[in-house]
Biopython code that builds the backbone (N, CA, C, O; Angstrom):
import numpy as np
from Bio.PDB.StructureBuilder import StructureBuilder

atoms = [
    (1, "UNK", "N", (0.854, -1.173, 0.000)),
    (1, "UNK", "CA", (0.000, 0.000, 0.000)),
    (1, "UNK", "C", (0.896, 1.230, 0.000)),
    (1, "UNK", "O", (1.920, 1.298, 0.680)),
    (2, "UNK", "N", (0.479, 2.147, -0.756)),
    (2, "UNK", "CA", (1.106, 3.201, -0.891)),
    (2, "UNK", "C", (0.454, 4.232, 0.067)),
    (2, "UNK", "O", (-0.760, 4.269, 0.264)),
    (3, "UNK", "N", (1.710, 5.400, 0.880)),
    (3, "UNK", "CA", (1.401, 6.091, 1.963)),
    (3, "UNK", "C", (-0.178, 6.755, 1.357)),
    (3, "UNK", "O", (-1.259, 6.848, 1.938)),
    (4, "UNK", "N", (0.174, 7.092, 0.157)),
    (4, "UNK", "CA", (-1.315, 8.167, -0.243)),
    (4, "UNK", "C", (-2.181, 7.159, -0.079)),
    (4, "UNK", "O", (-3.264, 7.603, 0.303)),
    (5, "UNK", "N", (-2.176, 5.979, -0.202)),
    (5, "UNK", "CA", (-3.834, 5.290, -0.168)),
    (5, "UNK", "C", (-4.234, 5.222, 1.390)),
    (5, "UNK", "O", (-5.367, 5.142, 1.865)),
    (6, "UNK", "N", (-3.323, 5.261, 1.879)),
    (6, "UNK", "CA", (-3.223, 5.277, 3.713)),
    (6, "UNK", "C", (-3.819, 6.246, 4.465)),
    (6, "UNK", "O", (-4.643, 6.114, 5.370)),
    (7, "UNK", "N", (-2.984, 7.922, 3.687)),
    (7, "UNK", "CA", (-3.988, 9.276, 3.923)),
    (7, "UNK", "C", (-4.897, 9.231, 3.340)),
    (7, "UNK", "O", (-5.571, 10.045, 3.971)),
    (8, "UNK", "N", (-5.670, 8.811, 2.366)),
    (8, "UNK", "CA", (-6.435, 8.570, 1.929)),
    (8, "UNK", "C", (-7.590, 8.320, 2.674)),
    (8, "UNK", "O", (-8.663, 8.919, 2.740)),
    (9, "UNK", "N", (-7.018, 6.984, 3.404)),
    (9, "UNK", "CA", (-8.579, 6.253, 3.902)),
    (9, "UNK", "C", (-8.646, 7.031, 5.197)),
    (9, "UNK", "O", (-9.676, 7.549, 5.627)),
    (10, "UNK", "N", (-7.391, 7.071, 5.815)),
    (10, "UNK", "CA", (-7.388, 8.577, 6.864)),
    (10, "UNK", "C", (-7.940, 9.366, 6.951)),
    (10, "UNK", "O", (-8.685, 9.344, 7.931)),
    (11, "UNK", "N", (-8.013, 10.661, 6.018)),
    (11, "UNK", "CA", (-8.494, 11.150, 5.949)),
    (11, "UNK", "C", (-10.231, 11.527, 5.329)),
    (11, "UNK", "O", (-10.725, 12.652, 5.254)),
    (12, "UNK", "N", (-11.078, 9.836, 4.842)),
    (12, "UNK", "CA", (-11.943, 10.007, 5.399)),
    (12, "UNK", "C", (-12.686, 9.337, 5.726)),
    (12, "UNK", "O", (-13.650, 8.865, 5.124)),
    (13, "UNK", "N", (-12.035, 9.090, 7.594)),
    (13, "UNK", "CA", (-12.191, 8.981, 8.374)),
    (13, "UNK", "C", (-13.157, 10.192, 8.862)),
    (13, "UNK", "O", (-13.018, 11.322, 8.392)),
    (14, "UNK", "N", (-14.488, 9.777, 10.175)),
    (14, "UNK", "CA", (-15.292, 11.003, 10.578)),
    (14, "UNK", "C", (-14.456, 12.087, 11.308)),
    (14, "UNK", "O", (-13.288, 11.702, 11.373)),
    (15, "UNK", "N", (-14.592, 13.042, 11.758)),
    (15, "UNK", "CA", (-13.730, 13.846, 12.179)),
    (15, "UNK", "C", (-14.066, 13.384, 14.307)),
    (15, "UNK", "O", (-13.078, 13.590, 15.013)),
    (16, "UNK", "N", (-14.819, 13.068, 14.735)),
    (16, "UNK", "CA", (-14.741, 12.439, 15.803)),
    (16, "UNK", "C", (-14.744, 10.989, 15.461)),
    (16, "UNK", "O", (-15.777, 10.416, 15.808)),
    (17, "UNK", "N", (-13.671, 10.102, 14.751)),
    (17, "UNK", "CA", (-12.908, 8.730, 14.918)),
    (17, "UNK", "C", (-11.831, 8.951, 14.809)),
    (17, "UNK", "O", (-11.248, 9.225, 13.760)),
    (18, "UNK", "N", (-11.195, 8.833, 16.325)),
    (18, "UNK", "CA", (-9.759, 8.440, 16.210)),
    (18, "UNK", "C", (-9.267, 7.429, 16.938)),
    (18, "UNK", "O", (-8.835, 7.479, 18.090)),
    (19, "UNK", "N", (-9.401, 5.944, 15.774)),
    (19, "UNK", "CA", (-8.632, 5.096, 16.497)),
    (19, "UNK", "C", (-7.611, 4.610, 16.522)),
    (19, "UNK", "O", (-6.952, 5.289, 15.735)),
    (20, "UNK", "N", (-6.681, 3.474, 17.105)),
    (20, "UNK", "CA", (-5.584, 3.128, 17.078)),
    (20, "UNK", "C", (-5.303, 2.669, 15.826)),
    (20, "UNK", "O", (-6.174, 2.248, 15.065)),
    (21, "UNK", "N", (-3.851, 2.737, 15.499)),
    (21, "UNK", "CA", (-3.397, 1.821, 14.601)),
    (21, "UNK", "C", (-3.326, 0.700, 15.126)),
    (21, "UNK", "O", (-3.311, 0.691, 16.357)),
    (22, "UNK", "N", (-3.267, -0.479, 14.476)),
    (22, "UNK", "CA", (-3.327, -2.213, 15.042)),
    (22, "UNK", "C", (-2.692, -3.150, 13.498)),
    (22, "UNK", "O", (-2.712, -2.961, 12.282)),
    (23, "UNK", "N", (-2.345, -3.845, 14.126)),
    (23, "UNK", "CA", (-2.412, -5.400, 13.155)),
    (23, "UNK", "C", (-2.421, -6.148, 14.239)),
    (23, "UNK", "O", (-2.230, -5.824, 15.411)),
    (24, "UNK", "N", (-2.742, -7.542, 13.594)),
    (24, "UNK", "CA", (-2.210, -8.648, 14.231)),
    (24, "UNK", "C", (-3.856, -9.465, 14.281)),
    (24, "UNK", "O", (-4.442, -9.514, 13.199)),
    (25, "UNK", "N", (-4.427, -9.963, 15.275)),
    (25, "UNK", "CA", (-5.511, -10.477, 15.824)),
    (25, "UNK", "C", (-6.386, -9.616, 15.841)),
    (25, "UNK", "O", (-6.123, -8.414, 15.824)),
    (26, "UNK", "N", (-7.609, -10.112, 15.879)),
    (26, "UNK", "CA", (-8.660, -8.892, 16.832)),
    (26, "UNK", "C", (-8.398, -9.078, 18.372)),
    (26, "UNK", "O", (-8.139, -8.082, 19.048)),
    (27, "UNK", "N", (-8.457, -10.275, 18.920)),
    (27, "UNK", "CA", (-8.227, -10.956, 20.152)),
    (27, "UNK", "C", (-6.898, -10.137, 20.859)),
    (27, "UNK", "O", (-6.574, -9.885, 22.019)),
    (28, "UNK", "N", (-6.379, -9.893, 19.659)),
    (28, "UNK", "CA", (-4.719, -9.379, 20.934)),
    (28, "UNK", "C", (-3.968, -8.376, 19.590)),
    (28, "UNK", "O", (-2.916, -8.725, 19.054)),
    (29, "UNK", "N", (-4.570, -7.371, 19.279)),
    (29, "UNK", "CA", (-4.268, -6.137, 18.762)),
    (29, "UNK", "C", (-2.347, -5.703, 19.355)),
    (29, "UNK", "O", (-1.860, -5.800, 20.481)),
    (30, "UNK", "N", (-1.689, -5.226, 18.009)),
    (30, "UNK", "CA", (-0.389, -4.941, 18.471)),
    (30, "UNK", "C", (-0.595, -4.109, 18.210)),
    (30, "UNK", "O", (-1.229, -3.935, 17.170)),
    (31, "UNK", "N", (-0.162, -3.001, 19.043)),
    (31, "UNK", "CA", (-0.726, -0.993, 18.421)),
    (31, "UNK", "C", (0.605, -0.475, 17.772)),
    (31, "UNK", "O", (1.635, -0.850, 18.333)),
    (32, "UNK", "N", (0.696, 0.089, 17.003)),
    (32, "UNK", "CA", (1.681, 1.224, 16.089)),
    (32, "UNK", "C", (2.107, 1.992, 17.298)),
    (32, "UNK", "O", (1.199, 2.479, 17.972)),
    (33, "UNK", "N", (3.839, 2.254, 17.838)),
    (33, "UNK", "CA", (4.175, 2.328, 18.653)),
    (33, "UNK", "C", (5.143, 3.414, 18.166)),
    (33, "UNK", "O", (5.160, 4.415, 18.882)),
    (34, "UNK", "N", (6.024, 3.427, 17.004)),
    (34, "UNK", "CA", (6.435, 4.374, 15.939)),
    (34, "UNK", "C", (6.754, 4.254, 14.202)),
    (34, "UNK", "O", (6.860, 3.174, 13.620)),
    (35, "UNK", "N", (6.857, 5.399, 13.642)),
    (35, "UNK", "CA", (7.205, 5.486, 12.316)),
    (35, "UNK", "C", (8.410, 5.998, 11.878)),
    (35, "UNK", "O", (8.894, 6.779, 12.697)),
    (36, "UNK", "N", (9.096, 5.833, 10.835)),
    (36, "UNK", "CA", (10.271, 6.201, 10.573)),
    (36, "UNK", "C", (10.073, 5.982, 9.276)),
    (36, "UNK", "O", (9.580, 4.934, 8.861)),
    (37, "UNK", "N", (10.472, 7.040, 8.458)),
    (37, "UNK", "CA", (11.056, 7.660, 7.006)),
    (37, "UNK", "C", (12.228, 7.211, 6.917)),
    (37, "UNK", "O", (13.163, 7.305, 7.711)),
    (38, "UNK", "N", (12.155, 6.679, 5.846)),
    (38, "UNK", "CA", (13.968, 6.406, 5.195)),
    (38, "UNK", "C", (13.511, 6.353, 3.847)),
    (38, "UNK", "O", (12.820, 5.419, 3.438)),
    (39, "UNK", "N", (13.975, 7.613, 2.921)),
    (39, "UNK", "CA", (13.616, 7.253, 1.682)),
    (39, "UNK", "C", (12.394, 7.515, 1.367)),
    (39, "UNK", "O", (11.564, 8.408, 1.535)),
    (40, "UNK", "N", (12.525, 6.203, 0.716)),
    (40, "UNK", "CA", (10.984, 6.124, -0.058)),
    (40, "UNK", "C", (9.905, 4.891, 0.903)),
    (40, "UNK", "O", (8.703, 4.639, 0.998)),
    (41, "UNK", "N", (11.046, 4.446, 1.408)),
    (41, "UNK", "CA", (9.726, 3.647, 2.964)),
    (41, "UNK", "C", (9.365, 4.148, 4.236)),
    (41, "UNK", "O", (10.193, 4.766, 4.905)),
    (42, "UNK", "N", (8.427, 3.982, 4.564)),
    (42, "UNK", "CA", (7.676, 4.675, 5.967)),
    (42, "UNK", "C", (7.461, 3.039, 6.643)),
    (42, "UNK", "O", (6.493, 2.279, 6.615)),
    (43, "UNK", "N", (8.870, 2.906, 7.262)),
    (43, "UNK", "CA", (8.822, 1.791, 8.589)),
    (43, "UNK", "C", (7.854, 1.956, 9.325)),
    (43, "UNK", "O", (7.665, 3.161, 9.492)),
    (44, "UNK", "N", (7.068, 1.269, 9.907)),
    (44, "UNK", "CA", (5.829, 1.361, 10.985)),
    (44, "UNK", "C", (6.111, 0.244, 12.106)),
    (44, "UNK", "O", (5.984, -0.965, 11.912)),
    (45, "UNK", "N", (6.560, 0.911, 13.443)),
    (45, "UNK", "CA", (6.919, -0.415, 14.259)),
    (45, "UNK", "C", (5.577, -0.325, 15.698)),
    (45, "UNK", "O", (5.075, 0.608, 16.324)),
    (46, "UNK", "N", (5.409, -1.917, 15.722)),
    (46, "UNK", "CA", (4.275, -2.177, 16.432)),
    (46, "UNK", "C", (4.878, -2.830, 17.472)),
    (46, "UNK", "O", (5.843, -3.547, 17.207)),
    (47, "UNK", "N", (4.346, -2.682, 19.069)),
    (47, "UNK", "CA", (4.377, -3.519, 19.931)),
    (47, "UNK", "C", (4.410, -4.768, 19.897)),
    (47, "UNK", "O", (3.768, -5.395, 20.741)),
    (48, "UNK", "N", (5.002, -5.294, 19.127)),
    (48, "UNK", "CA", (4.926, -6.987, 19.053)),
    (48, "UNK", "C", (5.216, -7.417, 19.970)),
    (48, "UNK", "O", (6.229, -7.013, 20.541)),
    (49, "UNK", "N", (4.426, -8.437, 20.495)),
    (49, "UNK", "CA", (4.773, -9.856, 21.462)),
    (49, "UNK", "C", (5.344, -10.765, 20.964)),
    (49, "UNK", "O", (4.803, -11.101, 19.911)),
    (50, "UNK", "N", (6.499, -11.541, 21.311)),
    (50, "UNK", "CA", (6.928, -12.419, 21.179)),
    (50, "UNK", "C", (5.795, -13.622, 20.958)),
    (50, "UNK", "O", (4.681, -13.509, 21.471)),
    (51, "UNK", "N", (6.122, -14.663, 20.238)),
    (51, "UNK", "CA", (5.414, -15.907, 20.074)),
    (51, "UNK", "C", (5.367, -16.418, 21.396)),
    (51, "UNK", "O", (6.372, -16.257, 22.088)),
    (52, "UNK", "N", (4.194, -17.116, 21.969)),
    (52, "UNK", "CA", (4.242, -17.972, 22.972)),
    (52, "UNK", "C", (5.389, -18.813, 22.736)),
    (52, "UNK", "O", (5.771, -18.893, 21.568)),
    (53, "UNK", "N", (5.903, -19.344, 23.471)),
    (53, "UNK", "CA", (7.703, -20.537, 24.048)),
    (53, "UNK", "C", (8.543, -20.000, 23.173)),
    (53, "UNK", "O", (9.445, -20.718, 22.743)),
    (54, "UNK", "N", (8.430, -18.578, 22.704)),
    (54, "UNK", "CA", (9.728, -18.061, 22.088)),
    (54, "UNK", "C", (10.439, -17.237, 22.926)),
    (54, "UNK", "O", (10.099, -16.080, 23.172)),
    (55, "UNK", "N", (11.512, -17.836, 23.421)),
    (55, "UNK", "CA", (12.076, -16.922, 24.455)),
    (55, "UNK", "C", (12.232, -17.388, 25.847)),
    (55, "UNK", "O", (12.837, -18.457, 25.768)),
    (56, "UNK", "N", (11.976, -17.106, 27.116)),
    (56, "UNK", "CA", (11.980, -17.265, 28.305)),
    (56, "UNK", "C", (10.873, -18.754, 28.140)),
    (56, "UNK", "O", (10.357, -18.936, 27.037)),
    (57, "UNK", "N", (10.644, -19.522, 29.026)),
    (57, "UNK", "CA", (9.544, -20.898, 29.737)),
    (57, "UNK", "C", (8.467, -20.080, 30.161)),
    (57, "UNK", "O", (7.375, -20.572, 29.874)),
    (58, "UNK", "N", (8.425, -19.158, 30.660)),
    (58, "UNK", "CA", (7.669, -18.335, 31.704)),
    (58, "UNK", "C", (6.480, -17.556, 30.745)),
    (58, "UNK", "O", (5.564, -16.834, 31.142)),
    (59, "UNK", "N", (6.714, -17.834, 29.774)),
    (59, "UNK", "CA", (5.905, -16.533, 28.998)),
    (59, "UNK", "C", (6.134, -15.032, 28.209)),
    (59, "UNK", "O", (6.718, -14.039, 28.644)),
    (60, "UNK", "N", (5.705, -15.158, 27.369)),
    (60, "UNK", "CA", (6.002, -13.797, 26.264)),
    (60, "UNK", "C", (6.086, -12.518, 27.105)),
    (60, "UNK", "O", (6.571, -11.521, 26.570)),
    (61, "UNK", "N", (5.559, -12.442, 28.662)),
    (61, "UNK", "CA", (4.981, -11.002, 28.851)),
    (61, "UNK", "C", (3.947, -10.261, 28.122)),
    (61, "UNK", "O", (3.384, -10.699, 27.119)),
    (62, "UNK", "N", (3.720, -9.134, 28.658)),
    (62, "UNK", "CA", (3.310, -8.460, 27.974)),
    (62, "UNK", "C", (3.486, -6.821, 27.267)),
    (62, "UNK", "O", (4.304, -6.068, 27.794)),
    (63, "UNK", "N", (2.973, -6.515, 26.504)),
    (63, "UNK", "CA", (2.895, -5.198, 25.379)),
    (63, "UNK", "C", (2.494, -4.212, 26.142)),
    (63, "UNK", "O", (1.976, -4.362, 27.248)),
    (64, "UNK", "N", (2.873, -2.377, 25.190)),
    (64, "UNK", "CA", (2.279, -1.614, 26.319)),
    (64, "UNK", "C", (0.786, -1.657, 26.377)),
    (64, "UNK", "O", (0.267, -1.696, 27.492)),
    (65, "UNK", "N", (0.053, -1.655, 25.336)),
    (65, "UNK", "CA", (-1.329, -1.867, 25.856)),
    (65, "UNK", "C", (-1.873, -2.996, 26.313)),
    (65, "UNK", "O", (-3.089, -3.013, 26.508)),
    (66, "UNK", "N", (-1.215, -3.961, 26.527)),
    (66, "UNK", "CA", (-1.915, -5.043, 27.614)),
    (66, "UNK", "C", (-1.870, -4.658, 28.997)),
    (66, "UNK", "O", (-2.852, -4.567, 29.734)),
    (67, "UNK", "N", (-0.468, -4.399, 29.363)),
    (67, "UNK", "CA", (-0.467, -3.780, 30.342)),
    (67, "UNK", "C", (-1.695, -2.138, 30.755)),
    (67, "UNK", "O", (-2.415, -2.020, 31.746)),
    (68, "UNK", "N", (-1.606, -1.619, 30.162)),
    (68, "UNK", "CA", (-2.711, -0.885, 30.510)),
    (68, "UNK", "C", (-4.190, -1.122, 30.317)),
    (68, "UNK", "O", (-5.081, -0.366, 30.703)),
    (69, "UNK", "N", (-4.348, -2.314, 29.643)),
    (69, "UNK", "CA", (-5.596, -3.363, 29.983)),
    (69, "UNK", "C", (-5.686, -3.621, 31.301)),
    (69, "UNK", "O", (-6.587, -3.297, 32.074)),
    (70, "UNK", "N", (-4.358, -4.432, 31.585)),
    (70, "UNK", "CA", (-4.760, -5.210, 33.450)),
    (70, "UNK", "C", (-4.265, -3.919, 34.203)),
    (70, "UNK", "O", (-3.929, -4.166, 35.361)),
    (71, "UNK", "N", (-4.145, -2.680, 33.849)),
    (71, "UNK", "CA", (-4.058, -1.281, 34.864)),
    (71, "UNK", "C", (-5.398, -1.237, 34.553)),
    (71, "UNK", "O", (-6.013, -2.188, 35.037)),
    (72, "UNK", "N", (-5.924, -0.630, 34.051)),
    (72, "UNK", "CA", (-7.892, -0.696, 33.682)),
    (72, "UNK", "C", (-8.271, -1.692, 34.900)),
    (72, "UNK", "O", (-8.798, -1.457, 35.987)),
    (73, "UNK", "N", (-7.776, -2.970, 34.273)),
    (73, "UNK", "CA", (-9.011, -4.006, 35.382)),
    (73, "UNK", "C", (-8.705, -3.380, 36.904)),
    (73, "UNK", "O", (-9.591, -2.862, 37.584)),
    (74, "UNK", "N", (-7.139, -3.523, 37.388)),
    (74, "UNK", "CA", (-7.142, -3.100, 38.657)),
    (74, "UNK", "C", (-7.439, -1.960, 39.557)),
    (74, "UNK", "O", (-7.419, -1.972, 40.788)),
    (75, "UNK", "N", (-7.804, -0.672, 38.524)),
    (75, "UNK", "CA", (-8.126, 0.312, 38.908)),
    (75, "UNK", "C", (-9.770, 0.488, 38.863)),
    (75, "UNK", "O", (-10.381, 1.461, 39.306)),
    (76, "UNK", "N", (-10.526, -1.040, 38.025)),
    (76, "UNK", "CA", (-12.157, -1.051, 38.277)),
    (76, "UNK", "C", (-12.054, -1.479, 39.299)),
    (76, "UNK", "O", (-12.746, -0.948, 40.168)),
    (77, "UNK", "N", (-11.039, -2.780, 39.750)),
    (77, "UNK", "CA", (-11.536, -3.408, 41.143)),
    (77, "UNK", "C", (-11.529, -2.461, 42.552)),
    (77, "UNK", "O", (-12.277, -2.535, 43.527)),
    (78, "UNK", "N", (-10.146, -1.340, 42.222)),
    (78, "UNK", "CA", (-9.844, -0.371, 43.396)),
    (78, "UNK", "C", (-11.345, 0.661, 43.654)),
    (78, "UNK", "O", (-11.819, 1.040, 44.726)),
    (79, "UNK", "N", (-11.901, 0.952, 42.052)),
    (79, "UNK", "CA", (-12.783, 2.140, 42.358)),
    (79, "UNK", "C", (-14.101, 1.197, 42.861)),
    (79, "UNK", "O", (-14.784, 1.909, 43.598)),
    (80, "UNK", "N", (-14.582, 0.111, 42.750)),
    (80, "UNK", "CA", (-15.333, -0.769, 42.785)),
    (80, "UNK", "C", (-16.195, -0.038, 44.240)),
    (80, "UNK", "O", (-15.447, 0.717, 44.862)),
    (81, "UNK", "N", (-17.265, -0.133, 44.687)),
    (81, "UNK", "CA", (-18.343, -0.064, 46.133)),
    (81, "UNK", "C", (-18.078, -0.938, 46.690)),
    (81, "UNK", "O", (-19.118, -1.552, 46.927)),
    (82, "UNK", "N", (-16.812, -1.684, 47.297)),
    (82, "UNK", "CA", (-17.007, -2.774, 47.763)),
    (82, "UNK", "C", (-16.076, -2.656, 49.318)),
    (82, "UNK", "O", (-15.356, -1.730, 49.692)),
    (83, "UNK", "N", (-16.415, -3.997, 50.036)),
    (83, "UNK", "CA", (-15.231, -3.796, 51.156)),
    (83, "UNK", "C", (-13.304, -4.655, 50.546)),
    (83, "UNK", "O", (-12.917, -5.543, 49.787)),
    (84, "UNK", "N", (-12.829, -3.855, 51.294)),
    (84, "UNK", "CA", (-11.544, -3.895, 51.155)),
    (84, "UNK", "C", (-10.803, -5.410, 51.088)),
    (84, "UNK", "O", (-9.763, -5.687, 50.489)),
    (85, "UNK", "N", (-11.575, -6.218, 51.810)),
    (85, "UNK", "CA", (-11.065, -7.269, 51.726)),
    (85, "UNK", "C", (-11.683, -8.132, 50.470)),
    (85, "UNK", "O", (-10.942, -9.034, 50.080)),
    (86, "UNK", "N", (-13.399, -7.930, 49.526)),
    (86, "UNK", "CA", (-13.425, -8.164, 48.642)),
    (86, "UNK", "C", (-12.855, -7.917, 47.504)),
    (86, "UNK", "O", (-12.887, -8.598, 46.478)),
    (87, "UNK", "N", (-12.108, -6.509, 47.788)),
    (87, "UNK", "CA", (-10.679, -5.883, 46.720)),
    (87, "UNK", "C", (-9.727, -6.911, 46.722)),
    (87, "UNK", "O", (-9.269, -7.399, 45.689)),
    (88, "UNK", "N", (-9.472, -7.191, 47.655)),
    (88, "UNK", "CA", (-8.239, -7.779, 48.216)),
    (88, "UNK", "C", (-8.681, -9.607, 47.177)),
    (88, "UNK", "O", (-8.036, -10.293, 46.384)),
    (89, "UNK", "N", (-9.472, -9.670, 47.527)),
    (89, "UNK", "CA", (-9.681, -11.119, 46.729)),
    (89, "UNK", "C", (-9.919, -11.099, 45.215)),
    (89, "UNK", "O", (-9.618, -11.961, 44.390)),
    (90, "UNK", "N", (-10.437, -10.098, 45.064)),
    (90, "UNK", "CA", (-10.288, -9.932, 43.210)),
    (90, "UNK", "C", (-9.183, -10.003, 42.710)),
    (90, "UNK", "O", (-8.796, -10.936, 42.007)),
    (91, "UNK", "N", (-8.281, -8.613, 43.146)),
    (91, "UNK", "CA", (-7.030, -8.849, 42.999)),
    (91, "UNK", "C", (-6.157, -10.254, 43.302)),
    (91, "UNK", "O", (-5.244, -10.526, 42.523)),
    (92, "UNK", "N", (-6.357, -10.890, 44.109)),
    (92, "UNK", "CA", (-5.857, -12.181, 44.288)),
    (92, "UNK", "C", (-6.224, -13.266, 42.813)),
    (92, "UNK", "O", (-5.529, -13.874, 41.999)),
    (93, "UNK", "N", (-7.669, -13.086, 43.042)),
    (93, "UNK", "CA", (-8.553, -13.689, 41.754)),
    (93, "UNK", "C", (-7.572, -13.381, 40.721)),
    (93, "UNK", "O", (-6.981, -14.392, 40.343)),
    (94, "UNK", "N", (-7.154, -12.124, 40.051)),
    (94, "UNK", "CA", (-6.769, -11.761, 38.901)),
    (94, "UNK", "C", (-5.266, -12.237, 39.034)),
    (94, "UNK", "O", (-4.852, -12.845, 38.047)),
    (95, "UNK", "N", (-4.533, -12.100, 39.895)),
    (95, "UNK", "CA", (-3.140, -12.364, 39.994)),
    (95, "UNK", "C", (-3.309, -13.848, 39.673)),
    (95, "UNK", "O", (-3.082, -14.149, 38.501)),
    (96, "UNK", "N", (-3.718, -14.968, 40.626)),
    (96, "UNK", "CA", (-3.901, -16.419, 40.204)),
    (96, "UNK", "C", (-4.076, -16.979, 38.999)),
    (96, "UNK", "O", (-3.802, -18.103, 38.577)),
    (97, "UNK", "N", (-4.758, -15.685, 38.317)),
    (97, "UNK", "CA", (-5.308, -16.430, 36.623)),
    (97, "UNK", "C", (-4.186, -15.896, 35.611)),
    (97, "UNK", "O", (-3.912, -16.406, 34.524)),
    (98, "UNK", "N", (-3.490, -14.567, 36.290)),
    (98, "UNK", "CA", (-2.333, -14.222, 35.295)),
    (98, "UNK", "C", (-1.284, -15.392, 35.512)),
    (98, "UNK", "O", (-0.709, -15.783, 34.496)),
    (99, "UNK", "N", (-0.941, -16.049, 36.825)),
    (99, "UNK", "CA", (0.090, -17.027, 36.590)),
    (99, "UNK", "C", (0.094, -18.291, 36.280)),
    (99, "UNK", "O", (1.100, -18.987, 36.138)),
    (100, "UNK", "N", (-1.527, -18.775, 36.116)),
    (100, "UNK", "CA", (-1.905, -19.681, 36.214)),
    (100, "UNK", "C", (-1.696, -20.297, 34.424)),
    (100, "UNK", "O", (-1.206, -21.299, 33.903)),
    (101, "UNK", "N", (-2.473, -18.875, 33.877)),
    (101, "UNK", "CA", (-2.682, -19.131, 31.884)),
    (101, "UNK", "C", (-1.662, -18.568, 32.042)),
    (101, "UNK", "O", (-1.014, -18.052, 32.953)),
    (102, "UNK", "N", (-1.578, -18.825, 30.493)),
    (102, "UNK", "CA", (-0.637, -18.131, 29.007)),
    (102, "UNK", "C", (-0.752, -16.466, 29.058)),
    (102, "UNK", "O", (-1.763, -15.842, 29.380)),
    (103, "UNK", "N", (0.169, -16.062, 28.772)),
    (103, "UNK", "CA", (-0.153, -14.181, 28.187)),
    (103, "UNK", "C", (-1.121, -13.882, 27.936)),
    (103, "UNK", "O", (-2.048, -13.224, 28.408)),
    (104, "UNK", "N", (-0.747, -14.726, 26.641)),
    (104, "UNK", "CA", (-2.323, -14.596, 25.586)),
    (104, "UNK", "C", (-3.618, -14.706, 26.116)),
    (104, "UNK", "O", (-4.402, -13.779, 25.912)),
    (105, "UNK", "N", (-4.044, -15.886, 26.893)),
    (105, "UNK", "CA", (-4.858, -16.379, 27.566)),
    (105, "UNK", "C", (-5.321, -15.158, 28.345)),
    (105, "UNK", "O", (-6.293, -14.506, 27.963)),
    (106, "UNK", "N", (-4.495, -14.785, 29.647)),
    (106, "UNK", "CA", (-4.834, -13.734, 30.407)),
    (106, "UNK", "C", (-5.428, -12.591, 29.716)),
    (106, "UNK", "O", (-6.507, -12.175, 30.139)),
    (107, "UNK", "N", (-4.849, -11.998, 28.666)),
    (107, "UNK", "CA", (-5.126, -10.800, 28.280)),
    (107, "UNK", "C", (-6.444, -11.059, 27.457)),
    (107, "UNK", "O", (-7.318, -10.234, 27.725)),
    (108, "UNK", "N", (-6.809, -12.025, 26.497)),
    (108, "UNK", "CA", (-7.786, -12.342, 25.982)),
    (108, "UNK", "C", (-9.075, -12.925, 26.667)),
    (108, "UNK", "O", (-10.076, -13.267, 26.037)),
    (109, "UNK", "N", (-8.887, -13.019, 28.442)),
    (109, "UNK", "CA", (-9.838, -13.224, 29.416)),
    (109, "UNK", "C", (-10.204, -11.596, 29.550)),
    (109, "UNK", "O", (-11.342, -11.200, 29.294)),
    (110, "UNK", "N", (-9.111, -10.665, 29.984)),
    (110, "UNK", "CA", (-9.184, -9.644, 30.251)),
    (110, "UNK", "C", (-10.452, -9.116, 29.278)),
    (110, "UNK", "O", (-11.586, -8.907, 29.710)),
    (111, "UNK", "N", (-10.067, -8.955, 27.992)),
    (111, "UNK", "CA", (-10.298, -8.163, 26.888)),
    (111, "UNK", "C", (-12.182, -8.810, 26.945)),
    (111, "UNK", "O", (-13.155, -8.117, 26.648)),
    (112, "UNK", "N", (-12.213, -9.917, 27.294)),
    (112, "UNK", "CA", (-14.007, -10.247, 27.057)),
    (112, "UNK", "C", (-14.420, -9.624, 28.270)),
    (112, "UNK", "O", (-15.608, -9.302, 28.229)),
    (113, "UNK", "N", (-13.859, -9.355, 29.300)),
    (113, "UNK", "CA", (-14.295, -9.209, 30.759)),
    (113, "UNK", "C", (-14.567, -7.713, 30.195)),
    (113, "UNK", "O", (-15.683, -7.226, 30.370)),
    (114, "UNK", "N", (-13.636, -7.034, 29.571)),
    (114, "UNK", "CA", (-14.274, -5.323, 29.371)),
    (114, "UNK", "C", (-14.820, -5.336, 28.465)),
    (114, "UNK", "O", (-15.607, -4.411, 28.667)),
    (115, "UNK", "N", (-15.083, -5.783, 27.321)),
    (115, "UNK", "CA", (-16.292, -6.250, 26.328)),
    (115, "UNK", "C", (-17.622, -6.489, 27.034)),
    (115, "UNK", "O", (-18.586, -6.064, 26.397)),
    (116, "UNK", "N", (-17.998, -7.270, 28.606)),
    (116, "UNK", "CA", (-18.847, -7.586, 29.372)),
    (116, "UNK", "C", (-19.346, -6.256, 30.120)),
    (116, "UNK", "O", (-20.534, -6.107, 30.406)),
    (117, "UNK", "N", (-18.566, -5.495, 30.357)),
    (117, "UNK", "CA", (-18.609, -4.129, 31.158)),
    (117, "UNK", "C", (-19.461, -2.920, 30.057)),
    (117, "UNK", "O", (-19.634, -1.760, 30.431)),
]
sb = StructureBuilder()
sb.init_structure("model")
sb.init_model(0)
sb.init_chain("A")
sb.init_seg("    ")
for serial, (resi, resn, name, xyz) in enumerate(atoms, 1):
    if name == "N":
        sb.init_residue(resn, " ", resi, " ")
    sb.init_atom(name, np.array(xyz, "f"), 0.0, 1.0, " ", f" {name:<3s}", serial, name[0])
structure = sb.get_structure()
C-alpha cells in the first residue's frame, strides 16, 4: 500500500474517529508504537509480542497496551463499592489467573471481561 492510499482512507475517516493503529488479531491487537522515514519507505513499528515458548519458559509477557488493559481491570476493582477485603480477593482472583494461563490467555480473558462491562 502506498502512503497516499493510507492518507487517503485517513483522511476520510469522521472527524470524531480516532482510532488506534493495530495489526495482528482482533483478540490481541499490536498498536503502532512508531514510524520512521527512510527514503521512499515509511517503517511502521508495532508492539509486538513475542510468540508464545519463544524466548523465556515463563511466557512472552506483555505489550504496552496489555499492560494498561490489566491497569484498567485493577483500577475497576480499586474504584469498585465494595469492602476492602473483597478488593483484596479480586485482585488475588486476577493475579492467580495471570500465573496460572498463558499471556495470551490472560489478556484475551481480560479483553471479554471489558467487552462484558
Amino acid at each position: 500500500m502506498k502512503a497516499s492510499e493510507l492518507k487517503a482512507l485517513l483522511n476520510s475517516l469522521p472527524d470524531d474517529c480516532d482510532p488506534d493503529v493495530v495489526m495482528g488479531e482482533v483478540w490481541l491487537p499490536e498498536q503502532l508504537v512508531n514510524v520512521q522515514l527512510d527514503d521512499k519507505l515509511l517503517f511502521l513499528e508495532f508492539d509486538n509480542a513475542p510468540e508464545e515458548g519463544e524466548g523465556e519458559e515463563e511466557g512472552r509477557g506483555f505489550v504496552e497496551h496489555e499492560v494498561e488493559l490489566i491497569r484498567e481491570q485493577v483500577m475497576h476493582i480499586l474504584q469498585d463499592d465494595c469492602a476492602t477485603r473483597a478488593k483484596a480477593e479480586a485482585l488475588l482472583a486476577l493475579m492467580l489467573v495471570a500465573h496460572e494461563r498463558t499471556s495470551s490467555e490472560f489478556i484475551e480473558m481480560l479483553g471479554s471481561m471489558e467487552e462484558e462491562n
